[in-house]
C-alpha positions, -999 to +999 in steps of 0.1 A: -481-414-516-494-414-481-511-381-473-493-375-438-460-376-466-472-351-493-451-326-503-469-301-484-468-316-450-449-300-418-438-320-390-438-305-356-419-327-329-427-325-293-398-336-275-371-332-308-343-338-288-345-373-278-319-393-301-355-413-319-371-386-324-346-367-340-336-392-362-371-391-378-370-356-375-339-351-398-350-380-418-379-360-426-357-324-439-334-343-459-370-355-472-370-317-480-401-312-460-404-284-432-396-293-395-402-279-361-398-290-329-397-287-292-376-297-258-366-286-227-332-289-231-309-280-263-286-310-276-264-317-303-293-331-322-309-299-319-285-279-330-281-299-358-317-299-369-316-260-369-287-261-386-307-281-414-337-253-408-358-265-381-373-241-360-367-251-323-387-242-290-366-243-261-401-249-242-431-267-245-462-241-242-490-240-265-475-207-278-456-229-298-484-248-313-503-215-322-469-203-337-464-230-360-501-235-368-501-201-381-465-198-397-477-232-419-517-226-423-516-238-462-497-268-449-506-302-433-494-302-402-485-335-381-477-329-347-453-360-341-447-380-303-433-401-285-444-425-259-420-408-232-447-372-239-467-374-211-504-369-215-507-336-192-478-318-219-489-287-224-484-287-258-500-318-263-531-311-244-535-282-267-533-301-297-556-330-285-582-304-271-585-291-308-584-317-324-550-311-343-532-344-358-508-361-334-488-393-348-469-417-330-432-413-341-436-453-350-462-442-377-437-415-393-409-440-395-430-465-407-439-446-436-408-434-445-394-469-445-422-481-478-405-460-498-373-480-495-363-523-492-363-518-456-341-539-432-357-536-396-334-544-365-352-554-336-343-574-302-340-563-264-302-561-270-276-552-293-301-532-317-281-501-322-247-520-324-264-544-351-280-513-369-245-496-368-226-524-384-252-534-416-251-497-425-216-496-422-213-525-445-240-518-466-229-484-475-193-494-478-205-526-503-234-510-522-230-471-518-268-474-521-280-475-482-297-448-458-302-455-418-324-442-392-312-456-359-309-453-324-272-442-323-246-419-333-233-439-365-198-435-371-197-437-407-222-414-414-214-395-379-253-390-373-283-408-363-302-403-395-286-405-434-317-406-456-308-404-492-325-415-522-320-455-519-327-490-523-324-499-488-329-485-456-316-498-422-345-487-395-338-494-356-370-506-339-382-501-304-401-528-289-404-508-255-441-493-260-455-518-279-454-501-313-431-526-330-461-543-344-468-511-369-439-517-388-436-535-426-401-545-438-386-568-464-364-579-436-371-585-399-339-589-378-347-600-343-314-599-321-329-618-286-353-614-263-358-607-229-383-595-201-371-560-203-393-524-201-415-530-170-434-500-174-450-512-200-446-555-202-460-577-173-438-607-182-417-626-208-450-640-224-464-603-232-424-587-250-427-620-269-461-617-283-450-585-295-424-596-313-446-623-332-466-592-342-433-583-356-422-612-376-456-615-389-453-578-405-418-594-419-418-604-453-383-621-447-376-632-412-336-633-394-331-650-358-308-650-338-308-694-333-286-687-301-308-672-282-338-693-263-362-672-267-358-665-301-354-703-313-383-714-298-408-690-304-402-685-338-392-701-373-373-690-401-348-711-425-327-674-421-310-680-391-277-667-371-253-681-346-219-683-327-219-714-315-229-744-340-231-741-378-253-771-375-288-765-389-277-726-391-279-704-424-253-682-414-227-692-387-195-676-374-179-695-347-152-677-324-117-692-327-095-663-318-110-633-286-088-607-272-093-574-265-091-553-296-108-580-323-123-618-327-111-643-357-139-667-364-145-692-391-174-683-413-203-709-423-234-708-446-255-736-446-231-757-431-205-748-455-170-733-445-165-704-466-137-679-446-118-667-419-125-637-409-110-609-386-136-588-370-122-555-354-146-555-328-141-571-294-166-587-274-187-622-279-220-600-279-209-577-303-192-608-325-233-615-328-250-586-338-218-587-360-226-618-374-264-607-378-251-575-400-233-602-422-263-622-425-288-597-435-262-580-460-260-619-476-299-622-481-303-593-502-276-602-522-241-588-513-212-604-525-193-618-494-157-606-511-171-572-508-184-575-469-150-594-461-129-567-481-148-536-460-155-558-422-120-541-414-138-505-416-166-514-386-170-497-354-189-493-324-216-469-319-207-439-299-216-448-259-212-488-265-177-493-249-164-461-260-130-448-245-137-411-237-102-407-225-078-405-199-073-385-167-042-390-146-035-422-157-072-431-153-092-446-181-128-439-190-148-457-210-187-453-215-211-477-220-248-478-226-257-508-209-286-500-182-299-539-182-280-569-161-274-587-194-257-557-205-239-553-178-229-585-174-210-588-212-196-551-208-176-561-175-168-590-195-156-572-221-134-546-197-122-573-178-109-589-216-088-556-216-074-552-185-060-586-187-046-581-222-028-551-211-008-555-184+016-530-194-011-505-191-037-517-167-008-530-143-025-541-114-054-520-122-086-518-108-119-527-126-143-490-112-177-498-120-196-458-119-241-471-130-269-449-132-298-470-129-326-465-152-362-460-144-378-474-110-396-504-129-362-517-143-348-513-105-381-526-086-380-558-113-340-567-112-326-554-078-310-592-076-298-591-112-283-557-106-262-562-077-248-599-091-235-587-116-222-554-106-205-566-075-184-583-104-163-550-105-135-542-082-155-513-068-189-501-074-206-465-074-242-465-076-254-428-084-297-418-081-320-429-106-331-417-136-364-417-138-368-410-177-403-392-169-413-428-146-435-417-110-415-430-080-447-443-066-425-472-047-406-448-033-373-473-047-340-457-042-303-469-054-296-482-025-318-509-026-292-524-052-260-508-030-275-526-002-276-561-021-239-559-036-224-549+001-234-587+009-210-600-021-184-571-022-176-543+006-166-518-020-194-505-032-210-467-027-241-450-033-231-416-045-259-393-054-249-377-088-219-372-111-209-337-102-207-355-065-180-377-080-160-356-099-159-334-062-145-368-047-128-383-081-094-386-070-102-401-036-127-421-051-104-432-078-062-447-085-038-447-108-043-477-134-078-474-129-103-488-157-135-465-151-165-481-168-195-455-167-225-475-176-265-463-177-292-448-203-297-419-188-271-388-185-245-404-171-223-398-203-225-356-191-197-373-170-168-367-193-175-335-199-181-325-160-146-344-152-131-318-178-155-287-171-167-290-208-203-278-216-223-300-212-250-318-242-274-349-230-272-367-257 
């Protein structure tokens, strides 16, 4: 056993809140070892760590670091980050100045995943959706299946199940880099694109990463119709949507509306089902079709992921109705890239036309938090084409998830683009300004699609004076 994993070891978080980090976290008390942690801000995940017996610290002082280094003196104490912990946290500094152990959160998860046949889901898109169906379907067809992801899985209603399995479905973050200290039995790589500017120069750089990935891989799945995928890497495990030519695992669209997509099924060229997915969405009917493919190579019987398909959802915040307000519909979505935004109009424009009787000459709202200058200062033209594909466009201030402004960029640089393609659009500061203006900033019939990775989902609750968690 790794030392940083004997039974005696405590686990102090700095930033416990973030939905990564307390993954690991939990991971690490159903582990039945002792957990602390810190953040400014208490969430649902933190309640539900100290729920489990975590100590939390509404702060991050080095009176917290003194605290827990006394409490747990005849322990082996990691103090756990993330890349989004700045250097000058207070906390941190305290622990680097004495020389107290400070992992990566990468490192942590990458232990916990040798004890298990790990099945790592990577790519720039589509990772939590992809992580959310294989652990649906692997729990459903081998009741022998834990998950640390990204998300909120329905199933399992969490972020984290760890239980005493054969396989483990891990969500892996390419955005800092430390994808390449990560082992698994299976790689899944989803796509690729130049995303994360804070960290990647260019296209080149998030692809040589992901080589150090598939090289750390003992069995490698690709997505074959993605460019970047097919011809920067090889693997006779392949996925894809459009051609069961030369594929290992094809399932090619035949039927798309707005509630599900029928496809015919293919391995290795060879017709094998129809089957009804109950997930709309071309991008989702390929991370979908990845979930199948994975579940296939290590071994489960396709009667058993066809019987249980019908039980799949989406992750919470991936096209997720949060409800209706005066015949207004709201739906949030995580997508904070243009690709993303590009397939989640898509998708909401699937629905309006599919029903009329509800969405009767209904408007397409389009409500985006950009995220992090970097992202804005790298896609401003990406951004506004495909935005000023709604109807009408708010564009709220920027969350700068911890990034300087040294640019000095602004929303409006992206408002300013879209006016040139479609009059109705707005820059609108924050989300308590719209809910002040929602009724003359919104109709009846309206389809509002609230999209960003920051805490634009607080929206819901502010339209309905809820408290508010930022999950």
């Amino acid at each position: 056993m790794n030392k940083q994993l004997l039974p005696k070891s405590h686990f102090h978080f700095i930033g416990v809140g973030g939905i990564g980090m307390s993954a690991v976290a939990l991971g690490l008390l159903k582990k039945g070892f002792s957990v602390s942690g810190s953040d400014l801000i208490k969430n649902n995940e933190t309640k539900k760590l100290e729920k489990l017996g975590a100590i939390f610290f509404n702060s991050q002082t080095e009176q917290n670091i003194e605290f827990v280094t006394s409490k747990y003196k005849n322990k082996l104490i990691n103090f756990v980050v993330s890349t989004a912990i700045k250097p000058d946290n207070e906390e941190l500094m305290y622990c680097r100045e004495r020389n107290l152990p400070v992992k990566h959160r990468s490192e942590i998860l990458s232990l916990l995943m040798e004890s298990y046949i790990s099945i790592a889901v990577s790519g720039s898109h589509g990772k939590t959706s992809t992580s959310t169906f294989l652990s649906t379907l692997l729990e459903l067809c081998t009741h022998n299946s834990s998950s640390i992801t990204g998300g909120i899985i329905p199933i399992y209603n969490s972020n984290c199940h760890l239980e005493n399995t054969k396989f483990l479905v891990a969500e892996i973050d390419e955005s800092d880099g430390t994808i390449n200290r990560y082992k698994s039995d299976i790689g899944i790589i989803n796509n690729i694109d130049f995303d994360h500017c804070d960290h990647f120069s260019n296209l080149e750089e998030v692809i040589s990463t992901f080589k150090d990935f598939a090289i750390n891989s003992k069995k490698l799945l690709l997505n074959f119709d993605c460019e970047n995928t097919r011809n920067n890497f090889y693997s006779k495990n392949t996925w894809s949507n459009t051609t069961p030519i030369n594929v290992a695992y094809s399932l090619i669209p035949t039927e798309i509306n707005k509630s599900y997509t029928i496809g015919k099924y293919y391995e290795n060229e060879n017709f094998i089902s129809s089957i009804n997915i109950p997930i709309p969405g071309l991008h989702n009917l390929s991370n979908v079709t990845a979930a199948i493919a994975a579940s296939r190579m290590i071994g489960v019987d396709f009667l058993e992921i066809k019987k249980n398909i019908k039980y799949l959802k989406l992750p919470k915040k991936r096209f997720e109705f949060r409800g209706k307000i005066d015949e207004r519909h709201l739906y949030d979505d995580y997508a904070h890239h243009p690709k993303e935004i590009k397939e989640t109009i898509k998708l909401a424009r699937l629905l309006i036309k599919q029903n009329n009787n509800e969405f009767n000459k209904s408007r397409l709202i389009a409500i985006f938090q950009p995220h992090r200058y970097s992202r804005v200062k790298q896609f401003t033209k990406e951004f506004a084409e495909e935005l000023s594909k709604a109807d009408v466009i708010y564009v709220t201030s920027i969350y700068g998830a911890g990034e300087e402004n040294i640019d000095k960029i602004t929303s409006k640089i992206i408002t300013d683009l879209i006016y040139k393609q479609n009059k109705n659009v707005s820059y609108i500061n924050n989300y308590h300004e719209i809910t002040k203006n929602f009724y003359e900033l919104t109709q009846k019939g309206d389809l509002i699609l609230n999209m960003g990775a920051g805490d634009c989902h607080n929206f819901w609750p502010i339209l309905n004076g809820e408290n508010i968690f930022n999950n």
